[in-house]
N, C-alpha and C positions, 0 to 999 in steps of 0.2 A: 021629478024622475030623471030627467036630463042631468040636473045636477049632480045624482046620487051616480049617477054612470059616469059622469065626469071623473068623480071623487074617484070612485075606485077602478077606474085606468090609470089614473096617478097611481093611487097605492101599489094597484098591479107593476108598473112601470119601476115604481122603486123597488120592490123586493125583487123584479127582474134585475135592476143595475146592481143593487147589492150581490145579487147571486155570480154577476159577471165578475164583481170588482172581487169577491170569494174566491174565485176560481184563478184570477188573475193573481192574487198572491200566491195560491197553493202553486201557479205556472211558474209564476218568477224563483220563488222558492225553489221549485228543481229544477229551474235553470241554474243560480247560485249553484248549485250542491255538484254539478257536473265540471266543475271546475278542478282542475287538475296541475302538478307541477308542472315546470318549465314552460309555464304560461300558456299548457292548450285550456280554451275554455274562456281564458281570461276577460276577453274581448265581450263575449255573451253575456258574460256572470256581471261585468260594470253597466252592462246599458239595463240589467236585470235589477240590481241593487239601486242603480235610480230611479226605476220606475217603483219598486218594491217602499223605496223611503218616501215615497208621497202619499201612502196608506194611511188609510184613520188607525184609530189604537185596536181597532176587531183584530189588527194583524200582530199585532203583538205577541200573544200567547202560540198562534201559530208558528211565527219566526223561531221562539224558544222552542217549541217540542221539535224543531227539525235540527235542532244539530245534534240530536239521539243517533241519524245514521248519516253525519255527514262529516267529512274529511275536517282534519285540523285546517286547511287553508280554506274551504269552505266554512268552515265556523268562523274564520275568522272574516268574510265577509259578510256573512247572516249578523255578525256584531255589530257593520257598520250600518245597516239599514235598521237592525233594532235600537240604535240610539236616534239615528234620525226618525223614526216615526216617535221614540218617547219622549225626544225635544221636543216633538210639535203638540204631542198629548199632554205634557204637562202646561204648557204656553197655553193650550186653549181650557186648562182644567179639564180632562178628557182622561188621564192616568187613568185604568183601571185596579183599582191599587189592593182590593179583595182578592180578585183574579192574582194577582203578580204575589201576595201573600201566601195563596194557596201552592203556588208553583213552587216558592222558598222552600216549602216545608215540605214536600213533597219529595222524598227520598228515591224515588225509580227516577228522578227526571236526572238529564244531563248535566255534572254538576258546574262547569262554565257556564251553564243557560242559567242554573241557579243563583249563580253569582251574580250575573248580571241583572237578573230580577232584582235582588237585594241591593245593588247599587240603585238601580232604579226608584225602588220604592222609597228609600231613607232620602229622597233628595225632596220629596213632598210629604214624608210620615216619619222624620227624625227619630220618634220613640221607637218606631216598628224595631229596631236595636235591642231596646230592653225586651222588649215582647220574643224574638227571635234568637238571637247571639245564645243566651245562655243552653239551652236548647240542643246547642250543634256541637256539644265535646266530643262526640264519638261520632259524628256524621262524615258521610263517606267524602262529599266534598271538604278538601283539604286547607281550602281559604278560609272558607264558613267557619270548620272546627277551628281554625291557629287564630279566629278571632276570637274564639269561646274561648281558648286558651290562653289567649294574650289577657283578658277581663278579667280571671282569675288569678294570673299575677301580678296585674294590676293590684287586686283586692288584696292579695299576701302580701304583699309587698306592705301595703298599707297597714295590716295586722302586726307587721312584723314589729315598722317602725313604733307604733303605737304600743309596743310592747307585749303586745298576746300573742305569745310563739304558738302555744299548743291549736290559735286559731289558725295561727297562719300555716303552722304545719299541716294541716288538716286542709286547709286549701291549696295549698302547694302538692299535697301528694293527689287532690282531685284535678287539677292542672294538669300532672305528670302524666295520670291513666288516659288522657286524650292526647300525650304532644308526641307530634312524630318530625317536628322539621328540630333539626339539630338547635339551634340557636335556642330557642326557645326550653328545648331538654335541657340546656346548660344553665341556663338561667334559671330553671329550677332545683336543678340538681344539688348546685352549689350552695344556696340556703340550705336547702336541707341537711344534706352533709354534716354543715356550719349548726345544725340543730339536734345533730346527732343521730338521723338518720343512715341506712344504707340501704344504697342506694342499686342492683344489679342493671347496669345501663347493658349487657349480651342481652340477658332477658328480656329486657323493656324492647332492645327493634328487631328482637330474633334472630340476634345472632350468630352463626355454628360456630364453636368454639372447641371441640374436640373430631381431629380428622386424623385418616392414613394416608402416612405418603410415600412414595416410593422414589429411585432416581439418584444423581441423570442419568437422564439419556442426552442423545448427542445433536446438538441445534447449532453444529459445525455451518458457516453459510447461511445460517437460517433455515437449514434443512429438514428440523425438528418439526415445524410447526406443519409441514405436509403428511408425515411420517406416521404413521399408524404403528407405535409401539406397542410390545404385549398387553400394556391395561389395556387397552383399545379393543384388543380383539376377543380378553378372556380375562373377567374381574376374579383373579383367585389370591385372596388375598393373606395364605400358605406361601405360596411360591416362592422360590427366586428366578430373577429371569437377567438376559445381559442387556446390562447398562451401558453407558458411556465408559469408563473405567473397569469395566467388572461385572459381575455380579451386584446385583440390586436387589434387595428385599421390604416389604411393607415395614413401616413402624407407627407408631400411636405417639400424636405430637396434639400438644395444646395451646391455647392461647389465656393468660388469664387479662388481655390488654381490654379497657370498657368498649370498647367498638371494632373488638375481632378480629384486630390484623395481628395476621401471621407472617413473620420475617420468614421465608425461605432461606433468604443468604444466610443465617447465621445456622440453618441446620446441616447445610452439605458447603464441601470446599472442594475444588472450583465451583464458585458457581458462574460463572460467563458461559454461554454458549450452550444451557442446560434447558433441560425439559424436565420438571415436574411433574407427576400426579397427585392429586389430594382426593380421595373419596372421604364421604361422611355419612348417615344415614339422618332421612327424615321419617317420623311417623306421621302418618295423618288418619284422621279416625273414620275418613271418610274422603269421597272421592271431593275435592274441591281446587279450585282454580285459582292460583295465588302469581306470587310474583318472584323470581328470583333475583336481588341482588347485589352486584357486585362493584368491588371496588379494586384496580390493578391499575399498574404503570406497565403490564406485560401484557404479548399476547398471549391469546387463550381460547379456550376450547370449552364447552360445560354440557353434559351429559346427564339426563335422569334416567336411570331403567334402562342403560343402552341408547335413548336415542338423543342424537345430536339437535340443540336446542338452539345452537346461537355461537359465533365464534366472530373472532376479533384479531384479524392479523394486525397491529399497531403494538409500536415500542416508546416508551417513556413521553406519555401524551399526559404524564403527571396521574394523580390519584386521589379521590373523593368518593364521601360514603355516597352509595345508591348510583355510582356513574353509571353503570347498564342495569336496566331491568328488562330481565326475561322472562316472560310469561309460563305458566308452565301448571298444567294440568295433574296433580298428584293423585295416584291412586290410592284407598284404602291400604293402612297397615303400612307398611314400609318400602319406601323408595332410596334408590342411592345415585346422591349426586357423585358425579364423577369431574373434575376438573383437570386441564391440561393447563399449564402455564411453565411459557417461555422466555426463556432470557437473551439477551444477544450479545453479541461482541463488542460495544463500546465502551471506551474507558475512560471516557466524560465521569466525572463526581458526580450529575445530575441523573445519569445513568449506568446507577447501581442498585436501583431497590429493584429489590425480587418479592412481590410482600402481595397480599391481597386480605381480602375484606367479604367474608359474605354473610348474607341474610335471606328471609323467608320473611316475606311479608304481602298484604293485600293489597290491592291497587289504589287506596288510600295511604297507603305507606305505615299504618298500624304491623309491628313485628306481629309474626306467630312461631310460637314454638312448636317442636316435634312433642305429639301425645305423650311419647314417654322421653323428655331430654335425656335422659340418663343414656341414652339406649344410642343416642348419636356414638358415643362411644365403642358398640360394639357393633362393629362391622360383620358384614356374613364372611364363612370362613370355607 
């Protein structure tokens, strides 16, 4: 009898310490997470993260669903205590490696926490690769999918050499409907092309390719980019209103370039010291949450519906697809972006482009296009 009461004060005792040392990761955990720039927080979040990496692997799964609502620079300390606990889990054969498979696959979760499960897990289950990669062409994590995509031109690649185009073309355009990081669309592109494909790369990252623009107006000083010109105040896109020069009227400008930059300089002269507008129309078939964006060496302004989304006072900081993304909640049926873009006074060669770049895409960076493309073209009037 004594000894049965012994026993189970022990057990009691441990599912008590277990329950403390439970509560002591969920603590540390939002200690970490309250970590903030310019170093408030900092202090807390390191003596948190060393007591957090002495955890058995129970705390594994936990660390990963918490950077669902925590800061990029608190993820990135959640990172360093989830490798030190999965150093110690795999050293003692301890990995939970079901649990971390489940998490991969698992599309709500956070997709850096995902990533790092799947680093995790291949470093004791090699195969889990074959088992998962193929899987993730169109998944929202963007690591995950450019390894599915990279497998696949792996594979064409090898079809190609081998001589079976019609294989490899057949892989290479399964490749294509998942790849969203440039390099990798190029590397596919190009074969196919070479196989007698065409290829519409506007369409493939949602590019706008047909806009109205109006202008200049006068960015004398820099004094443009403060200035609330007529499109600003009243999109009628009828009008004439004064410009820099004159009078200024809408026109219908397009691009047929594969990745949607539009030269300004070459449609208006002067262009130094100019302000631009470009409106374009999106449809969307429904209300959804996407991403807008952009690529410029100018500053700029961008409006959906009237409201002001995101601006960028900087001059010739150079120019790459996707350089801002702006979040941007589209309503049903039809919205109109509005952009402002400015040019300045310097007569450096390196500062001359007047030119931008836009897209419509999800926060996997997959393009979406407007319900009706066609209809980008006709602006309201």
């Amino acid at each position: 009898m004594q000894r049965s009461r012994f026993l189970y004060c022990l057990l009691f005792l441990s599912l008590a310490l277990t329950t403390v040392k439970a509560d002591d990761v969920e603590q540390q955990i939002k200690q970490i997470k309250q970590v903030q720039k310019e170093g408030q927080g900092n202090q807390a979040a390191s003596q948190a993260v060393q007591q957090l990496s002495q955890a058995d692997a129970a705390a594994l799964i936990p660390i990963l669903n918490s950077f669902a609502e925590a800061n990029p620079l608190a993820v990135n300390w959640l990172c360093g205590a989830f490798e030190a606990v999965a150093s110690n889990a795999i050293e003692q054969k301890q990995l939970p490696v079901d649990k971390l498979e489940a998490f991969v696959l698992d599309k709500s979760k956070h997709p850096r926490a995902r990533r790092l499960a799947y680093e995790t897990l291949i470093k004791v289950d090699p195969e889990a690769t074959d088992r998962i990669i193929p899987g993730m062409i169109n998944d929202a994590s963007v690591t995950l999918r450019r390894d599915a995509v990279q497998r696949l031109i792996d594979e064409a690649k090898s079809l190609e050499k081998a001589g079976k185009k019609d294989e490899a073309k057949q892989i290479y355009q399964q490749a294509l409907s998942g790849a969203t990081d440039d390099d990798q669309v190029k590397a596919i592109v190009k074969p196919l092309r070479a196989l007698g494909e065409k290829i519409d790369l506007q369409k493939h990252f949602g590019f706008l390719s047909n806009w109205k623009i109006i202008g200049p107006f006068d960015n004398t000083g820099r004094k443009g980019y403060d200035t609330a010109y007529a499109p600003e105040e009243q999109l009628d896109f009828a009008a004439a209103v004064e410009g820099k020069d004159g009078m200024v009227s809408w026109k219908s400008v397009n691009t047929e370039d594969d990745y949607g930059i539009f030269d300004i300089a070459k449609e208006i002269s002067p262009y130094k010291e100019a302000v631009m507008y470009c409106a374009a129309d999106f449809y969307s078939p429904d209300e959804q949450s996407l991403e807008i964006r952009l690529g410029t060496p100018n500053a700029w302004k961008i409006w959906v519906n009237g409201k002001l989304l995101f601006a960028r006072n900087e001059y010739h900081r150079g120019m790459v697809m996707d350089q801002y993304s702006v979040p941007v909640t589209f309503k049903p049926g039809k919205n109109i972006i509005l952009l402002k873009l400015c040019q300045n006074e310097q007569t450096e060669s390196w500062a001359q482009r007047y030119q931008f770049q836009l897209r419509i895409a999800r926060p996997s960076g997959t393009g979406v296009l407007s319900e009706k493309p066609e209809a980008t073209t006709q602006l309201s009037r």
